[in-house]
C-alpha positions as CSV (number, residue, x, y, z in Angstrom):
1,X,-29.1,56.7,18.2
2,X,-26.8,57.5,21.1
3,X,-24.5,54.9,20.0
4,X,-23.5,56.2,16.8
5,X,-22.1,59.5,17.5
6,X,-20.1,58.1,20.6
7,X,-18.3,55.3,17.8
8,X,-17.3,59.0,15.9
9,X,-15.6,60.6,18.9
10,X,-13.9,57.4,19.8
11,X,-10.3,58.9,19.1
12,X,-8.3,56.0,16.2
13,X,-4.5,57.0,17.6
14,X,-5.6,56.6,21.0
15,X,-7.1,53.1,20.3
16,X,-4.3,51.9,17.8
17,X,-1.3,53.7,19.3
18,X,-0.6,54.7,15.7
19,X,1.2,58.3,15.6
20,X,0.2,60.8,12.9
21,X,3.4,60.9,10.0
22,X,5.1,64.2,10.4
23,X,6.9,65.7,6.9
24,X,10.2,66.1,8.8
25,X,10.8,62.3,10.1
26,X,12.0,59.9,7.4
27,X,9.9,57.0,6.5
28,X,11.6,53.6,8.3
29,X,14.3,52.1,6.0
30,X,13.5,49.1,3.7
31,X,13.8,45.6,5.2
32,X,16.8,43.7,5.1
33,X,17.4,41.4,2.3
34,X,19.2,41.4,-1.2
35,X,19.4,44.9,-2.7
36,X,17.8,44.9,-6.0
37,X,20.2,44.8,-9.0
38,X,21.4,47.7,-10.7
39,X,21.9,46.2,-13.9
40,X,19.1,46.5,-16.7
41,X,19.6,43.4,-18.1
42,X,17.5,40.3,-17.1
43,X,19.5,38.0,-15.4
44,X,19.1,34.5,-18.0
45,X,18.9,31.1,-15.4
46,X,22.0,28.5,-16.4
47,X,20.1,25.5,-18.4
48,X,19.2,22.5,-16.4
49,X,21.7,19.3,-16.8
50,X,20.5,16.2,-17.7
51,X,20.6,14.9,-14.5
52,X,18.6,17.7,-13.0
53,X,15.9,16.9,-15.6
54,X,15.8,13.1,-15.1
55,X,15.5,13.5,-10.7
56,X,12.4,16.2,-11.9
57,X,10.5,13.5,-13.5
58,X,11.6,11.0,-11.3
59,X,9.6,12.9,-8.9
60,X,6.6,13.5,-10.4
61,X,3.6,11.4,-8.6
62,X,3.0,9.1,-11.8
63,X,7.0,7.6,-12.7
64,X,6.5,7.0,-8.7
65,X,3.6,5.1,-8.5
66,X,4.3,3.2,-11.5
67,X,7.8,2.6,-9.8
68,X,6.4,0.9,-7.0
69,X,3.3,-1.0,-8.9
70,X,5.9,-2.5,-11.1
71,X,8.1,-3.4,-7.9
72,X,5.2,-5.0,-6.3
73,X,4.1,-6.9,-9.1
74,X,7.6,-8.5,-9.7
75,X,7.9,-9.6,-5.8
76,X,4.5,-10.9,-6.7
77,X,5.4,-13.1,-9.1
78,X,9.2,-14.1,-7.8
79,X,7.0,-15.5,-4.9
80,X,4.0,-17.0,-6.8
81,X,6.2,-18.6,-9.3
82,X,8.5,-19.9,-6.9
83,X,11.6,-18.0,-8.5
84,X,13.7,-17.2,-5.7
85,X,15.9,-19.8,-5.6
86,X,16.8,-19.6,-9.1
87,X,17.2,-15.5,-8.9
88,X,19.5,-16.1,-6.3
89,X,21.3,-18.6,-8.3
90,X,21.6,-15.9,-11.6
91,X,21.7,-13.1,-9.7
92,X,25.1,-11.6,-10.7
93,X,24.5,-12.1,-14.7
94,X,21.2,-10.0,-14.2
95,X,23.1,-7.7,-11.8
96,X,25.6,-7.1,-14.9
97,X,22.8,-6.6,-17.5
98,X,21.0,-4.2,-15.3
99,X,23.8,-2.2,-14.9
100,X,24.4,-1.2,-18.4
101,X,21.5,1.4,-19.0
102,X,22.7,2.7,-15.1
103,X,26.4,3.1,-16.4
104,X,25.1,4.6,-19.3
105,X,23.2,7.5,-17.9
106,X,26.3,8.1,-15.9
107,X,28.1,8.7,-18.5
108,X,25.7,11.0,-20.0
109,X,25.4,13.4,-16.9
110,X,28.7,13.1,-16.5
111,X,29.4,14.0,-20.4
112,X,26.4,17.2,-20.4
């Protein structure tokens, strides 16, 4: 119909304000960021430390939901059992003992 050939002389620059590429102008310049390298060889990424790959697995949505089903279940059974008095009374011993492993993997992040 009638409507067809009017969609063809509908004129695309006119409608999209684009402007045909002439031979002579230079295409616009790239945009603004890091230059790529000119060296051929593949740039090799430093090797994670050990502390970088215990806070990944820290992370992952497992250790933390184990994390705080453990921590539940031990406030659980401080208050069922009645144990609060007597944590308070041994608390710096335990303090102590929990504080070795902690020391430890200090030492080893600050070692590697």
């Amino acid at each position: 119909g009638a409507g067809a050939g009017m969609a063809a002389a509908v004129d695309v620059a006119a409608v999209t304000g684009a402007k045909p590429f002439s031979g002579d102008r230079l295409p616009p310049p790239p945009p603004p960021g890091r230059p790529p390298k000119a060296s051929s060889k593949p740039r090799r990424r430093r090797p994670r430390t050990f502390l970088e790959r215990c806070l990944l697995q820290l992370q992952r949505p497992e250790v933390i939901l184990l994390s705080v089903w453990w921590l539940i279940v031990f406030i659980l059974i401080v208050y069922i059992a009645d144990m609060g008095a007597h944590l308070r009374a041994i608390w710096r011993p335990l303090l102590l003992l929990a504080s070795i492993p902690a020391v430890a993997s200090l030492a080893l992040c600050v070692i590697s």
